[in-house]
Backbone as CSV, one residue per row, in Angstrom:
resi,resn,N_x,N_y,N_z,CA_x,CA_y,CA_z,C_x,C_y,C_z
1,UNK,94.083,-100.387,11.817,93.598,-100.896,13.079,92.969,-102.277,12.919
2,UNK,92.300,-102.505,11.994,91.748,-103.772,11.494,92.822,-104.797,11.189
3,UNK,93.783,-104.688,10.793,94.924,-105.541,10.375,95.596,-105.915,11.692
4,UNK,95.809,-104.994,12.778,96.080,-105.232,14.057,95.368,-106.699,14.725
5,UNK,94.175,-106.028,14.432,93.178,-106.744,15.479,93.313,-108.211,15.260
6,UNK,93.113,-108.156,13.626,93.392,-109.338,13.019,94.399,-110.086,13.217
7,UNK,95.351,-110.132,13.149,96.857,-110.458,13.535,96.493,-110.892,14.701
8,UNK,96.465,-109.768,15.579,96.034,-110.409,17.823,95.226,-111.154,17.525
9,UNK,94.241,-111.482,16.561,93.147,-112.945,16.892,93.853,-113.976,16.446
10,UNK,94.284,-114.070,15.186,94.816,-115.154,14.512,96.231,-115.758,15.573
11,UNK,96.780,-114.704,16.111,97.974,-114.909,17.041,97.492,-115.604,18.471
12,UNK,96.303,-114.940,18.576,95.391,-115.526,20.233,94.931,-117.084,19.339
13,UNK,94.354,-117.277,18.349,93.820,-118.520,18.243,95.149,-119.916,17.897
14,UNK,96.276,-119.233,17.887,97.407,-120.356,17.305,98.058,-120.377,18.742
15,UNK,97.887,-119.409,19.765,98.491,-119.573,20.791,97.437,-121.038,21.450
16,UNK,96.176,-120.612,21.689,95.263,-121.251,22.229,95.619,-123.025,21.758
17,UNK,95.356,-123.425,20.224,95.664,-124.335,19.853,96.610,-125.118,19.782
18,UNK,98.209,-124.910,20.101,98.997,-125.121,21.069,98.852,-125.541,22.107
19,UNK,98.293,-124.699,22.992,98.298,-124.901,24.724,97.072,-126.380,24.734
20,UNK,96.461,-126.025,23.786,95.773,-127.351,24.052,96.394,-128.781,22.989
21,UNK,97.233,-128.665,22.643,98.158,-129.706,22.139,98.846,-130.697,23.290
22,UNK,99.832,-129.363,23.857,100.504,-129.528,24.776,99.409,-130.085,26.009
23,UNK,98.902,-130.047,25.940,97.472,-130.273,27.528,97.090,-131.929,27.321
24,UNK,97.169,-131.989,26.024,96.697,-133.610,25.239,97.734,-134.201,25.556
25,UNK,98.989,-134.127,24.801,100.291,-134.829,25.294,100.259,-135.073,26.986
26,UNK,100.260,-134.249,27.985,100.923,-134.229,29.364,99.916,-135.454,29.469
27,UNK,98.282,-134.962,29.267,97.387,-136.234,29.272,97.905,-137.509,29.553
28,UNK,98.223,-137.526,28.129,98.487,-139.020,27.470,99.937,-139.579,28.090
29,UNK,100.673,-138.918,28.944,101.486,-140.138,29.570,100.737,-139.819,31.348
30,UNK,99.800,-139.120,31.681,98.792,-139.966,32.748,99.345,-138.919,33.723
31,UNK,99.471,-137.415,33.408,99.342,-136.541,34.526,98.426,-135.772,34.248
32,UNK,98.489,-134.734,34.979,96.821,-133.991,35.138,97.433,-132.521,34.432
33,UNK,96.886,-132.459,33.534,97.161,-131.308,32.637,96.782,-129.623,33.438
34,UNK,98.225,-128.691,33.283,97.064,-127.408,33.982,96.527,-126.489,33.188
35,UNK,96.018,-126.038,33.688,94.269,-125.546,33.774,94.301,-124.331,32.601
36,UNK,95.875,-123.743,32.376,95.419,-122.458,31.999,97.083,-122.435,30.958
37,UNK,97.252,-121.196,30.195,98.636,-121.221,29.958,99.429,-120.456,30.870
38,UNK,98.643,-120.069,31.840,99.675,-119.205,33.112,100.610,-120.422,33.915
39,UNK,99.358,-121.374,34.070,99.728,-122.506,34.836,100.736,-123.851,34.331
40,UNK,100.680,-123.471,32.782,101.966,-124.183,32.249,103.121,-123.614,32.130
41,UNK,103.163,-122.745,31.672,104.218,-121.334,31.615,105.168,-121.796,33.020
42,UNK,104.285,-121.667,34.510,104.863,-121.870,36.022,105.590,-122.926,35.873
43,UNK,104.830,-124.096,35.021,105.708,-125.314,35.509,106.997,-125.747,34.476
44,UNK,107.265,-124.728,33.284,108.518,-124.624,32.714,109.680,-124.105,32.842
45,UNK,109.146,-123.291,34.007,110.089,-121.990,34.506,111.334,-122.626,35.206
């Protein structure tokens, strides 16, 4: 159960660090980054 948990954090913290990669880039050519990864997810679809 511990090895689980572990895994879902390390997996939640590489997801997180990503989404805020991607949030820096959209930045940097001068649009307004969204808010959440639900809200980027929408606008790839």
């Amino acid at each position: 159960m511990q090895q689980t948990r572990l895994g879902r954090t390390t997996q939640y913290n590489q997801l997180a660090l990503a989404v805020d990669l991607i949030a820096e880039r959209i930045r940097a050519f001068g649009a307004p980054a969204p808010g959440s990864s639900w809200m980027l997810r929408s606008l790839l679809a």
